[in-house]
mmCIF file of the C-alpha atoms, coordinates in Angstrom:
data_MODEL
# 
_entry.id   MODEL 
# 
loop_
_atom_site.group_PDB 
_atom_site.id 
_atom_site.type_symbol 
_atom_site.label_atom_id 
_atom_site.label_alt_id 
_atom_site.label_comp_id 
_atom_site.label_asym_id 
_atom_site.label_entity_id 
_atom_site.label_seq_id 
_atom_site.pdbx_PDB_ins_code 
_atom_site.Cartn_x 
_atom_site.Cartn_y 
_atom_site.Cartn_z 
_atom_site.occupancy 
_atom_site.B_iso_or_equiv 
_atom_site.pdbx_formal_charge 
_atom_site.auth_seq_id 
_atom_site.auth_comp_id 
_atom_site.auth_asym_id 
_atom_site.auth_atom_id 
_atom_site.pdbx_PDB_model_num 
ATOM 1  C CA . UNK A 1 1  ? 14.477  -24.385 50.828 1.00 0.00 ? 1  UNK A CA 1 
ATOM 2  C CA . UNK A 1 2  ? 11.448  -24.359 48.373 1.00 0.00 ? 2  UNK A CA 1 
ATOM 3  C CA . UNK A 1 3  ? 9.731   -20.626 48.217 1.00 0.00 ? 3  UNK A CA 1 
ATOM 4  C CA . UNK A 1 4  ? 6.095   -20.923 46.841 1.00 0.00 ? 4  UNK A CA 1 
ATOM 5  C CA . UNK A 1 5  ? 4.983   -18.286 44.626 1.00 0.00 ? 5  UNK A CA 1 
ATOM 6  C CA . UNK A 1 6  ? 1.454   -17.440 44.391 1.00 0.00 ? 6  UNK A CA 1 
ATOM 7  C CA . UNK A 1 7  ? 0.741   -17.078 40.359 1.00 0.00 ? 7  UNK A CA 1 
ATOM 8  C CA . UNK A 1 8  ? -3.153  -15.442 39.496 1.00 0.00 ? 8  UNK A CA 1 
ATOM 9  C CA . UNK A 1 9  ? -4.820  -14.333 36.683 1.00 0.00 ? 9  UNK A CA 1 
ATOM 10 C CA . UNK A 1 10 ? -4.282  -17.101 35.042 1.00 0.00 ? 10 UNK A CA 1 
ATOM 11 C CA . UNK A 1 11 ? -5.965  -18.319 31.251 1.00 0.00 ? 11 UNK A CA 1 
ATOM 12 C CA . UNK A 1 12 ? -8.100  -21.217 31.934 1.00 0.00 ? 12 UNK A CA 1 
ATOM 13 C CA . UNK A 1 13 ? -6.354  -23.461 29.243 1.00 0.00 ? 13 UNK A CA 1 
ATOM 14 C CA . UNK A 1 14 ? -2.808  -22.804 31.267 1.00 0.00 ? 14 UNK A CA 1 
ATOM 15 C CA . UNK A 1 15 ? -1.041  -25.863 32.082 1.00 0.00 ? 15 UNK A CA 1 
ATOM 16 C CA . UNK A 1 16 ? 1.513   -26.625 33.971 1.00 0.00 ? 16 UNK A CA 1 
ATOM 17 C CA . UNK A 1 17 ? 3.934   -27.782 31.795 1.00 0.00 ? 17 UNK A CA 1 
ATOM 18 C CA . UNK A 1 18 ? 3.161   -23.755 30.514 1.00 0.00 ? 18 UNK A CA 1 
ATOM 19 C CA . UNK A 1 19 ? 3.797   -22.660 33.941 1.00 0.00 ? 19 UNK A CA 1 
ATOM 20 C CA . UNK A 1 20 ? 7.128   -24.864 34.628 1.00 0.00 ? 20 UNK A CA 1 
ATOM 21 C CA . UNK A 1 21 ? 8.524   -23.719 31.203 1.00 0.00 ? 21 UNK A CA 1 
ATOM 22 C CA . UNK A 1 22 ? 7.785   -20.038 31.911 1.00 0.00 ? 22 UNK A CA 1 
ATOM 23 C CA . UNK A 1 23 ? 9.289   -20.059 35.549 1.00 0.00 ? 23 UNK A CA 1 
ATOM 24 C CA . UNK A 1 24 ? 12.170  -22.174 34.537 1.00 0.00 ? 24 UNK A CA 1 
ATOM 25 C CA . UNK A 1 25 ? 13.753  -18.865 32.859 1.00 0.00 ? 25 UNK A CA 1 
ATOM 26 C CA . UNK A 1 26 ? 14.051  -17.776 36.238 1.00 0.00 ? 26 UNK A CA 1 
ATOM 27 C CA . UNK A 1 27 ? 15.702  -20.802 37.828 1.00 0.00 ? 27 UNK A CA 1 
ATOM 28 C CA . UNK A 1 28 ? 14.845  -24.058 39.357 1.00 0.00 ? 28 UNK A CA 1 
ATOM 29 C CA . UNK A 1 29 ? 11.255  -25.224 39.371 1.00 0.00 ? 29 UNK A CA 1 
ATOM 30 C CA . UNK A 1 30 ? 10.405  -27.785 42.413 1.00 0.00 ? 30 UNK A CA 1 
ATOM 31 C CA . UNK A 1 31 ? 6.937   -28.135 41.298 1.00 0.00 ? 31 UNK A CA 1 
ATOM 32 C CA . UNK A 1 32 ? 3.767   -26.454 40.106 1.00 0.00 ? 32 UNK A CA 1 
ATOM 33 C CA . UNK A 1 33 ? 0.163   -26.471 41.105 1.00 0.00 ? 33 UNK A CA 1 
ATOM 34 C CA . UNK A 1 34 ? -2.494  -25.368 38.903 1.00 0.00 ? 34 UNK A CA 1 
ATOM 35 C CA . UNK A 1 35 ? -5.602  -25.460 41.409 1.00 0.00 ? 35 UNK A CA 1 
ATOM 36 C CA . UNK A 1 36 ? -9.017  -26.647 39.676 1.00 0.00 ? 36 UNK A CA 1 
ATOM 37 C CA . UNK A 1 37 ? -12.542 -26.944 40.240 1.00 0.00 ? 37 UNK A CA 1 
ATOM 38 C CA . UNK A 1 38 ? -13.042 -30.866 41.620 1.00 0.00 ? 38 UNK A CA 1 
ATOM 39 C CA . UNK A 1 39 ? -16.487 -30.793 40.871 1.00 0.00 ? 39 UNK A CA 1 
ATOM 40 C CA . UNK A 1 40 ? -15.484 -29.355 36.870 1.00 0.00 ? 40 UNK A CA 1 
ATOM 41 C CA . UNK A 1 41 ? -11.422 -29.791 36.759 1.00 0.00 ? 41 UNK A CA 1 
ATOM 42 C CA . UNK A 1 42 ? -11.420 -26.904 35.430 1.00 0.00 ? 42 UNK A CA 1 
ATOM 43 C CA . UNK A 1 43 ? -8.663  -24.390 36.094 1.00 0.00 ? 43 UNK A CA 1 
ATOM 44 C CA . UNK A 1 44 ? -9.912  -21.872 38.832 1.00 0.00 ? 44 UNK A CA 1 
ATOM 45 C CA . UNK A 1 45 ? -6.963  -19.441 36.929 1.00 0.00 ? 45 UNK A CA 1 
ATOM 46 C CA . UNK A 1 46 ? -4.828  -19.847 39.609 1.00 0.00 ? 46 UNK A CA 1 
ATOM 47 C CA . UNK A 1 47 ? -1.666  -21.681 40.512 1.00 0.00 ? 47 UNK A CA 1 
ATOM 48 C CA . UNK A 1 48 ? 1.088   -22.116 43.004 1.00 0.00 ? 48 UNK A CA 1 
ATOM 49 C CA . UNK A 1 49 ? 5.092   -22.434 41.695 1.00 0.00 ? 49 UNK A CA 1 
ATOM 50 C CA . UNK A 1 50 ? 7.489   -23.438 44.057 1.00 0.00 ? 50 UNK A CA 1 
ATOM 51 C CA . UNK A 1 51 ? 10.986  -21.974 43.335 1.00 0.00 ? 51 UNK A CA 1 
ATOM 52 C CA . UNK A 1 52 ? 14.084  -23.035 44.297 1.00 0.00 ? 52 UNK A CA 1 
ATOM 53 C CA . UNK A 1 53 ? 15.443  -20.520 46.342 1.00 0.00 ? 53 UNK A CA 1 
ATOM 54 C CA . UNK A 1 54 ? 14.272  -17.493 47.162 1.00 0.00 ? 54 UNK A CA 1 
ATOM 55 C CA . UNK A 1 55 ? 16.261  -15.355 45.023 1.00 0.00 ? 55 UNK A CA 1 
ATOM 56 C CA . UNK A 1 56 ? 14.990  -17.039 42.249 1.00 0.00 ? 56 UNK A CA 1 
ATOM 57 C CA . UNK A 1 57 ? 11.438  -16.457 43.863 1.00 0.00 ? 57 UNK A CA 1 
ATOM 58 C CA . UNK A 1 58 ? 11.997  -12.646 44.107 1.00 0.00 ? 58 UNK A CA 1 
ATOM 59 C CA . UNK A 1 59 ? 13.957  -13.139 40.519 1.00 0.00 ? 59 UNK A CA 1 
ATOM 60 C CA . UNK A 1 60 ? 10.277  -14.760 39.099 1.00 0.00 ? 60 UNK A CA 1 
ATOM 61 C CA . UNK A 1 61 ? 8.372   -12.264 40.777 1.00 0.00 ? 61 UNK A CA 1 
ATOM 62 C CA . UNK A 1 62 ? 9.845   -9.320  39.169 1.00 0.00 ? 62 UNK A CA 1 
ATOM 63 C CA . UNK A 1 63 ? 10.294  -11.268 35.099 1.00 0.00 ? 63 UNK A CA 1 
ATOM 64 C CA . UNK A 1 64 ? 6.520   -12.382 35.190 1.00 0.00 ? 64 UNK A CA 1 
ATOM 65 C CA . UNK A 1 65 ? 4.696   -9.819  37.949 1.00 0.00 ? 65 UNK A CA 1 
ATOM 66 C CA . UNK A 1 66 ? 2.281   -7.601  35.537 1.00 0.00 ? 66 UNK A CA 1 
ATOM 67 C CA . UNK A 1 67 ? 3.722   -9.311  32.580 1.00 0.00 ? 67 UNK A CA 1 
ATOM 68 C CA . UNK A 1 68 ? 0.865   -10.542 29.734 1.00 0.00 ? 68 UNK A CA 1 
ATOM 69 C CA . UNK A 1 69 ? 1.065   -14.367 29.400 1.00 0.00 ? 69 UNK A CA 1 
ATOM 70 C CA . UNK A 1 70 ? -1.314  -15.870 27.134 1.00 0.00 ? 70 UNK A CA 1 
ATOM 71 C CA . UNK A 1 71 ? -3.119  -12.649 26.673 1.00 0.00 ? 71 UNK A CA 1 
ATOM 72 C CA . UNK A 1 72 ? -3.542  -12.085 30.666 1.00 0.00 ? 72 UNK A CA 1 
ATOM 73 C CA . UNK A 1 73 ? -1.203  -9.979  32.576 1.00 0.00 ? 73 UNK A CA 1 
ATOM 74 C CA . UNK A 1 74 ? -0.087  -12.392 35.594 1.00 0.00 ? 74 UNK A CA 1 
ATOM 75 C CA . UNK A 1 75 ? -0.284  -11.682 39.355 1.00 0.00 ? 75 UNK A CA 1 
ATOM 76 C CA . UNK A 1 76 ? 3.073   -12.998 41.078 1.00 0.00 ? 76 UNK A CA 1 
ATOM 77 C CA . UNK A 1 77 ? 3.832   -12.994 44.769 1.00 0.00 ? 77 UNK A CA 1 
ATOM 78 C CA . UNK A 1 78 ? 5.055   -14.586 47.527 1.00 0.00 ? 78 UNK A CA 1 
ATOM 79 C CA . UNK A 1 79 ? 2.194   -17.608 48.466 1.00 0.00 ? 79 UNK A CA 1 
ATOM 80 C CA . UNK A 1 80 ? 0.556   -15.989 52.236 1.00 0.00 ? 80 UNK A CA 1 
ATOM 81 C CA . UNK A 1 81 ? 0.885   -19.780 54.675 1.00 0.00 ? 81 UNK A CA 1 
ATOM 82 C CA . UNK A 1 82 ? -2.736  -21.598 54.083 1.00 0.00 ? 82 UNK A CA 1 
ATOM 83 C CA . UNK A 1 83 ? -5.032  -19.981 56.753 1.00 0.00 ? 83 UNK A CA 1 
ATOM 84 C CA . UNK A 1 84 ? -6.651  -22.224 59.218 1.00 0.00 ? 84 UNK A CA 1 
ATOM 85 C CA . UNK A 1 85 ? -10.011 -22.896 58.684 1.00 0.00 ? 85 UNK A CA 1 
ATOM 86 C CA . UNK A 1 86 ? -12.684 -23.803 61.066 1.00 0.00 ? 86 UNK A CA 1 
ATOM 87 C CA . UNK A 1 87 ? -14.736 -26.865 61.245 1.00 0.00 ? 87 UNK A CA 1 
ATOM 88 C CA . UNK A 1 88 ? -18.639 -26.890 60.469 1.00 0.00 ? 88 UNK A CA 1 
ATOM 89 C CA . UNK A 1 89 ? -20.723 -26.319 57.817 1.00 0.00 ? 89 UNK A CA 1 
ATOM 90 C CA . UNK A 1 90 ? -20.251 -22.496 57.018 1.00 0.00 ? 90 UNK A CA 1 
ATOM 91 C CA . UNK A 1 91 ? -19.519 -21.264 60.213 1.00 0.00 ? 91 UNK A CA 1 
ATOM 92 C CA . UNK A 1 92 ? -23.161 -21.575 61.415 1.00 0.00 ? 92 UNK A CA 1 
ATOM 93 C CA . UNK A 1 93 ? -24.194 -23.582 64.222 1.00 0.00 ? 93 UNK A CA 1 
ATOM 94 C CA . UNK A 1 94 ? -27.541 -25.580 63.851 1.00 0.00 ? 94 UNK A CA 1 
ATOM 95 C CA . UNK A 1 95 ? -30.489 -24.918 65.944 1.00 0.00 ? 95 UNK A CA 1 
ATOM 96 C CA . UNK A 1 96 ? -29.028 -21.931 67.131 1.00 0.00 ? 96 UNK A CA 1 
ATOM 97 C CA . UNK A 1 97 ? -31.798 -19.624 65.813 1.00 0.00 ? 97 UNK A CA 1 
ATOM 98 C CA . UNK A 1 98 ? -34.165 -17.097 67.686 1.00 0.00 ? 98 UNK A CA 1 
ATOM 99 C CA . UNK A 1 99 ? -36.645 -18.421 69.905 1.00 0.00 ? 99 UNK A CA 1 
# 
């Protein structure tokens, strides 16, 4: 089973291929994410890498946690599950206001 890793801090000119090479020293690579701006495309200097295993997860984590990479010291940990998010615009109900 796949273990995503969540991987912050990340140089804005990171790429993937930067990302797959770098985690590969730590075993099998199922895929990477770098997550961008859709309005820009630009890198939002995060990314999610999806291990193979999860000792090669917790074998990533401790190589590249706190580690400089391209003149930033990384953030690795284990990816929290996306949190539910709730419909609307904002949160805030329309036409709800004082009267």
């Amino acid at each position: 089973m796949d273990v995503k890793l969540y991987v912050g801090n990340l140089s804005y000119d990171t790429t993937e291929d930067d990302l797959r090479t770098l985690f590969a020293q730590a075993g099998t690579v199922a895929s990477v994410a770098v997550i961008k701006d859709r309005d820009t495309d630009r890198s939002k200097g995060f990314a999610f890498v999806e291990m193979g295993t999860q000792a090669e997860a917790q074998k990533a984590i401790g190589m590249f946690n706190a580690k400089a990479f391209k003149d930033r010291d990384l953030t690795v940990n284990l990816a929290r599950p996306k949190e539910e998010r709730s419909g609307g615009f904002g949160g805030r109900q329309r036409g709800g206001g004082r009267r």
